[in-house]
C-alpha positions as CSV (number, residue, x, y, z in Angstrom):
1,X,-9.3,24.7,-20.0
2,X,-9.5,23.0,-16.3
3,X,-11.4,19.7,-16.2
4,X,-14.4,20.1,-13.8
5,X,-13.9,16.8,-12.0
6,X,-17.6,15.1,-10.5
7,X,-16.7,14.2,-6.7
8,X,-17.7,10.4,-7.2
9,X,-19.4,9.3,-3.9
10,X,-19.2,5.7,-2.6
11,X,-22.4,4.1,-2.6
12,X,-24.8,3.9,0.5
13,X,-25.8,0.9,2.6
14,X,-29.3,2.4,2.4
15,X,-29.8,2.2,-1.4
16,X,-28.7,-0.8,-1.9
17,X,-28.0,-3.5,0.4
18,X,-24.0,-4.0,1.3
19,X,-23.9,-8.0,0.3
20,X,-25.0,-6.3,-3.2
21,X,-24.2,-3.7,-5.8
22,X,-20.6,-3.4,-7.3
23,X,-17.8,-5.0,-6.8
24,X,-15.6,-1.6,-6.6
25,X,-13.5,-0.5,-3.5
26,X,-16.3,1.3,-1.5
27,X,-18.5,0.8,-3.9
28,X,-17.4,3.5,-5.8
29,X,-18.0,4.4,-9.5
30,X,-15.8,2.2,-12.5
31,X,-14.3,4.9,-13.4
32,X,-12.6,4.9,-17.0
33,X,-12.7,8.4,-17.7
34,X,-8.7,9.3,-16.2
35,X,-8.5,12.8,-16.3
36,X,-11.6,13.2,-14.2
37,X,-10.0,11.5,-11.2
38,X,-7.4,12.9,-8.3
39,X,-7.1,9.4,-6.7
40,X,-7.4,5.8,-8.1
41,X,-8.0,2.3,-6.4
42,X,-6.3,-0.3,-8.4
43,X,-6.2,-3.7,-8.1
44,X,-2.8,-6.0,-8.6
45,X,-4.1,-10.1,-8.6
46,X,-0.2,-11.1,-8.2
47,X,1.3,-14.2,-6.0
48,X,3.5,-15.9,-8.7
49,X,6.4,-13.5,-6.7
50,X,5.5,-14.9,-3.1
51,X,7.8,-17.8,-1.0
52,X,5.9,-19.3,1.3
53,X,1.7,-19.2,1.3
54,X,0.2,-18.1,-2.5
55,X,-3.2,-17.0,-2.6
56,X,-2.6,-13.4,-2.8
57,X,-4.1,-13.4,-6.4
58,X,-7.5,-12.8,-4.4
59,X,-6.2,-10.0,-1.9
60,X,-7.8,-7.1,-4.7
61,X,-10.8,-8.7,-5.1
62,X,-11.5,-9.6,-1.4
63,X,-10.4,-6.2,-0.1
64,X,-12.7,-4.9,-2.7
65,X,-15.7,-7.2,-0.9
66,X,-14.8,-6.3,2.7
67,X,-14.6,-2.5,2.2
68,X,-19.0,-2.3,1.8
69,X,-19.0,-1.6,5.1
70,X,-16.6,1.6,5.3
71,X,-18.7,4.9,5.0
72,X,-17.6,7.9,3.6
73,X,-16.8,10.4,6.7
74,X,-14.0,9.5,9.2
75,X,-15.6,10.0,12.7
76,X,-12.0,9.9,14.4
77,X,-9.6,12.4,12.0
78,X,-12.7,14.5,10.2
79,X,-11.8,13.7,7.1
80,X,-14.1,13.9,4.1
81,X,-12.3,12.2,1.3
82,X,-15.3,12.1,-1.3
83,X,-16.0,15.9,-0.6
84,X,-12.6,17.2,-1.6
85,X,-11.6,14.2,-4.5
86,X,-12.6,12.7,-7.4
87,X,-12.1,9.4,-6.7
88,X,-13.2,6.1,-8.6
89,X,-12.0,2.6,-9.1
90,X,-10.0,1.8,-12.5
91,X,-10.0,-1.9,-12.2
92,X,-7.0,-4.5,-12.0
93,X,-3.7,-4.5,-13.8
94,X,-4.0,-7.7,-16.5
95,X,-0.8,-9.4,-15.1
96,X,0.4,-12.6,-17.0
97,X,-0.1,-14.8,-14.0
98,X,2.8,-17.6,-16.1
99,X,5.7,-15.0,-16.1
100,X,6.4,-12.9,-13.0
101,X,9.0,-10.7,-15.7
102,X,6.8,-10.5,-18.1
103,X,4.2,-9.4,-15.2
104,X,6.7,-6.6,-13.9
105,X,7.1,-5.3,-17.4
106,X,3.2,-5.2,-17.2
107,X,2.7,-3.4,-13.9
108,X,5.8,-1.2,-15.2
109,X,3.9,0.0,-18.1
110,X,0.3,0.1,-16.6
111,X,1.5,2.9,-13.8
112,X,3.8,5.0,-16.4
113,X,0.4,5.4,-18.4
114,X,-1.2,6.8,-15.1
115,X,1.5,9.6,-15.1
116,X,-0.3,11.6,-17.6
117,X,-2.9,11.7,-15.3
118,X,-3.5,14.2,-12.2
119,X,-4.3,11.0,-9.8
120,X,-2.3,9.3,-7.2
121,X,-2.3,5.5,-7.3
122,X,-3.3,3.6,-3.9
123,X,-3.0,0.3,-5.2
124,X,-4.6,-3.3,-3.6
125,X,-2.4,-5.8,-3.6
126,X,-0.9,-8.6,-4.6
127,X,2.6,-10.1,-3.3
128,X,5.3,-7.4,-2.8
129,X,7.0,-8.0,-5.7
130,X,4.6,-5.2,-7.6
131,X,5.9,-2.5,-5.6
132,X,8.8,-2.4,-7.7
133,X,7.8,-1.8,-10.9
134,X,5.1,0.4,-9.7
135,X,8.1,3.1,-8.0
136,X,10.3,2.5,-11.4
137,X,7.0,3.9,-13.2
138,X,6.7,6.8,-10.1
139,X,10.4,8.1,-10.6
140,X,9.4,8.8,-14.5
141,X,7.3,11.5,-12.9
142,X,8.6,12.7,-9.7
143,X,12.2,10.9,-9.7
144,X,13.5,9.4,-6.1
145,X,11.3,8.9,-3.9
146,X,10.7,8.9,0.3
147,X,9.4,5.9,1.5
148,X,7.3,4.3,4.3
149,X,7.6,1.0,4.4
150,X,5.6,-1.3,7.5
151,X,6.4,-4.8,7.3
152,X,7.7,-7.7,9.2
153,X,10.3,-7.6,6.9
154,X,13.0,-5.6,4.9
155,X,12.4,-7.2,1.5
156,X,15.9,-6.1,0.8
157,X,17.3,-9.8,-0.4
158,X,20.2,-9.8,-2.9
159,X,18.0,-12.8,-4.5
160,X,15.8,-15.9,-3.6
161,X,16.1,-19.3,-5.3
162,X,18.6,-17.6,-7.8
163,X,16.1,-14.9,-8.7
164,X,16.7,-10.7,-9.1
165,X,12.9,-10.4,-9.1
166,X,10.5,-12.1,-6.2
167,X,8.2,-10.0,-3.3
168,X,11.7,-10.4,-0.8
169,X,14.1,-8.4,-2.9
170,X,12.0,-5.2,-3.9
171,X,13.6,-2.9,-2.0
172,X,17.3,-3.9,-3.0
173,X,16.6,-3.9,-6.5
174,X,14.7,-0.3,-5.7
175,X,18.1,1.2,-4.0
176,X,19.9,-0.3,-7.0
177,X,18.2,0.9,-10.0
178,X,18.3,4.8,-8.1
179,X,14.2,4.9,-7.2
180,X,14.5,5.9,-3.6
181,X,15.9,9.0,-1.6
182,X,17.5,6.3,0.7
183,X,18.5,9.1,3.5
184,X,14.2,9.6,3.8
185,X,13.7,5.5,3.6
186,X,11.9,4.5,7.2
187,X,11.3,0.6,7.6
188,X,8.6,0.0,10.4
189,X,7.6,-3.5,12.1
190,X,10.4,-5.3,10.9
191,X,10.9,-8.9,13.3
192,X,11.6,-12.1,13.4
193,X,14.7,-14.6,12.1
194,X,17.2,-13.9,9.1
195,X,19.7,-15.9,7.2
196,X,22.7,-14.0,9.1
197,X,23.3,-11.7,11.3
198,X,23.8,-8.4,9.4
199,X,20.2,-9.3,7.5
200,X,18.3,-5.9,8.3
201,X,22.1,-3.8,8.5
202,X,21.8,-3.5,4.5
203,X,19.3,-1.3,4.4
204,X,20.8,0.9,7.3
205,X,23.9,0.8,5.1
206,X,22.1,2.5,2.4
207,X,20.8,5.4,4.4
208,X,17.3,3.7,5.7
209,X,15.9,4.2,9.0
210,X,15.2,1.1,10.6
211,X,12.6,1.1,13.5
212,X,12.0,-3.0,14.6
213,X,8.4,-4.2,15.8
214,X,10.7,-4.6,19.4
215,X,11.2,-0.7,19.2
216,X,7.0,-0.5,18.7
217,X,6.3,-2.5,21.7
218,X,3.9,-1.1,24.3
219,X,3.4,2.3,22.8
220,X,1.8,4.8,20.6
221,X,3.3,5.5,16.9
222,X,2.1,9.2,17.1
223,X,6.1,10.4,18.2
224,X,7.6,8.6,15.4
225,X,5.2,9.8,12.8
226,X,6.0,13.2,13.7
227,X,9.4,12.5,13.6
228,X,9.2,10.8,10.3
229,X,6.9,14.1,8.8
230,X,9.7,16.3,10.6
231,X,12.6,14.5,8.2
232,X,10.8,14.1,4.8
233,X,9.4,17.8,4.7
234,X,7.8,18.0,1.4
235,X,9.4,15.3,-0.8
236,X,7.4,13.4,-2.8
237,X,6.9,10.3,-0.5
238,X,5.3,6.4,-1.3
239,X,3.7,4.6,1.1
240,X,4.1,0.3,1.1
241,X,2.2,-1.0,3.8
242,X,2.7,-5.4,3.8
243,X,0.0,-6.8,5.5
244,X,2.0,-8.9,7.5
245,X,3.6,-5.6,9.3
246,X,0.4,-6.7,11.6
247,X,0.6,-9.4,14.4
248,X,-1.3,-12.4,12.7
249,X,-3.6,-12.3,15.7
250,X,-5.1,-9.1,13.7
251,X,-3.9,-10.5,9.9
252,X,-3.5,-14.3,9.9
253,X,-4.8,-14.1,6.1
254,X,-1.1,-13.5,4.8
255,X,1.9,-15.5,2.9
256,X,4.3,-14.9,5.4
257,X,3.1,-14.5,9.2
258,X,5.3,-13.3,12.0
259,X,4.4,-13.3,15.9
260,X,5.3,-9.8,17.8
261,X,4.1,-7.5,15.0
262,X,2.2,-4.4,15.1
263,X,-1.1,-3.7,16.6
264,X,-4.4,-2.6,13.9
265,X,-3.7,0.5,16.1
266,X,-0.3,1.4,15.8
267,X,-0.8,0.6,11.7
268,X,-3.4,3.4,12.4
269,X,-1.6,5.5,13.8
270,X,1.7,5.0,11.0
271,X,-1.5,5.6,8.2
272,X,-3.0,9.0,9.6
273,X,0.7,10.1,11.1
274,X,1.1,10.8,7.0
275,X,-1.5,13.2,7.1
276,X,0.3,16.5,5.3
277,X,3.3,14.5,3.6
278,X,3.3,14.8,-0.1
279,X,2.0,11.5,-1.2
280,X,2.5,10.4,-4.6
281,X,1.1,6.6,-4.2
282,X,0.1,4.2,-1.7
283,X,0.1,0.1,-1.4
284,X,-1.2,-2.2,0.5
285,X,0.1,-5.7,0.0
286,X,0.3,-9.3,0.8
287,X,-3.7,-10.2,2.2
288,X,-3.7,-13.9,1.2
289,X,-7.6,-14.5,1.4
290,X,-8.0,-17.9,1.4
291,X,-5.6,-18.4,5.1
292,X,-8.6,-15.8,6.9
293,X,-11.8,-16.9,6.2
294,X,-13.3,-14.7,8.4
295,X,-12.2,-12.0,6.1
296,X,-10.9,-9.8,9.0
297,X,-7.4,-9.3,7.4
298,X,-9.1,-8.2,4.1
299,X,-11.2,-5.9,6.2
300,X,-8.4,-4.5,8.0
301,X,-6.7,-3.8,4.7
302,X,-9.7,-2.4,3.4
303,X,-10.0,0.4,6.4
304,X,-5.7,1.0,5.9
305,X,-6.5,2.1,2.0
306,X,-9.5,4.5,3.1
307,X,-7.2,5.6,5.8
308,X,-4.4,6.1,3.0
309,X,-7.1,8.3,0.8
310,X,-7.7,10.7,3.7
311,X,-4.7,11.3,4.2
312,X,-4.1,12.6,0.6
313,X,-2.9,16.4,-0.2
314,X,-6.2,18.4,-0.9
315,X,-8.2,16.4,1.4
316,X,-11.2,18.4,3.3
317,X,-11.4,18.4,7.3
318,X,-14.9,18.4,9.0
């Protein structure tokens, strides 16, 4: 017998003031009830994987505070999310904030529960390093995966200090352990110094599609999106948007700032160009509230999640 799911609605700015009322993305329902849900926020307070700036412990929790003042129809694509999806907030993953393995095991375990459940997973970050075991859980349930990945860098370090595990060698450890369709991997925004000169060619060795910040200068995403949608088809696809894929004139509040990034627009334009992929999960990573106290970066990342919800397969179009 089909569950008859409620269509949660976020809740409105005229019954009960924004600087009020829960502390859920959008103000949406707690939802614990998992069946009942198509899509889930989820929060991941990690930073004990980061290398330069911590603070990205408060990135859920801040998001959450910024996103009062997103409503629930999208003036500029049509789409109405809340109409068409159950959609609720299920909290934050208890990670052990001592022990970034013992935290990965935790994540791991967290996001293979959710696979019994009809939702996707659009998860508020946290340091990079949670992308991993969050794709290990994904393969249980759809195997390799596509991925889009925006960020000012390719997180694709054979360690750091020593260590397998830390937010720089995600996507390395992802090829090795067989969670990505490599020849349907596209890396976006990536800029700035390495350690030698082959640093981004590892990826492009594997199969990935690099595209530089350089390469997004002065000009609309739309083209590449449609190339991208062209070459993944209907593969199950993730999307990991960092934070810091953004010029830190838009996202200062981040561990690991670069100059020449992308514009808020252009990470627009990457978020909606994934309208009719098949996505299976979404992140968005790396806000580091307490280096933007004007909360601007948390907003920003607030507005990419919403974006990444109506984007969603079975989304309604006004």
């Amino acid at each position: 017998m089909s569950i008859e799911k409620p269509l949660h609605q976020p809740q409105s700015g005229n019954d009960m003031p924004r600087f009020g009322g829960r502390a859920t993305m959008m103000r949406l329902p707690f939802v614990e009830q998992l069946e009942e849900l198509d899509a889930a926020f989820i929060g991941i307070p990690l930073d004990i994987g980061t290398s330069q700036r911590a603070g990205t412990r408060y990135g859920p929790r801040q998001i959450r505070a910024e996103s009062v003042m997103i409503r629930p129809y999208n003036m500029a694509t049509g789409a109405a999310p809340f109409d068409s999806l159950s959609v609720g907030d299920i909290g934050d993953v208890p990670i052990n904030t001592y022990n970034l393995l013992k935290s990965v095991e935790i994540i791991e375990d967290y996001y293979t529960q959710l696979n019994q459940y009809p939702l996707v997973p659009l998860t508020l970050g946290g340091d990079h390093t949670l992308t991993l075991p969050i794709l290990r859980a994904i393969k249980k349930k759809h195997g390799p995966v596509a991925l889009i990945h925006v960020d000012a860098h390719t997180d694709t370090n054979d360690n750091m200090f020593g260590e397998k595990i830390a937010h720089g060698t995600t996507f390395r450890r992802a090829v090795e352990e067989g969670l990505l369709d490599c020849d349907h991997v596209f890396q976006i925004g990536q800029r700035a110094q390495g350690y030698s000169a082959e640093d981004f060619k590892w990826g492009e060795n594997q199969g990935f599609q690099l595209i530089t910040a350089e390469q997004c200068w002065h000009k609309s995403l739309d083209p590449l999106m449609h190339e991208i949608r062209q070459k993944i088809g209907d593969r199950p696809v993730y999307l990991s948007f960092d934070i810091d894929g953004i010029d830190p004139a838009w996202a200062p509040g981040t561990g690991t700032p670069e100059v020449g990034g992308l514009t808020s627009i252009q990470g627009l334009e990457i978020v909606r160009g994934c309208k009719g992929l098949n996505l299976v999960g979404g992140d968005l990573v790396e806000v580091s509230p307490p280096y933007d106290v004007s909360g601007n970066t948390s907003q920003l990342a607030a507005n990419y999640l919403y974006e990444m919800l109506c984007v969603l397969p079975g989304v309604t179009y006004r």
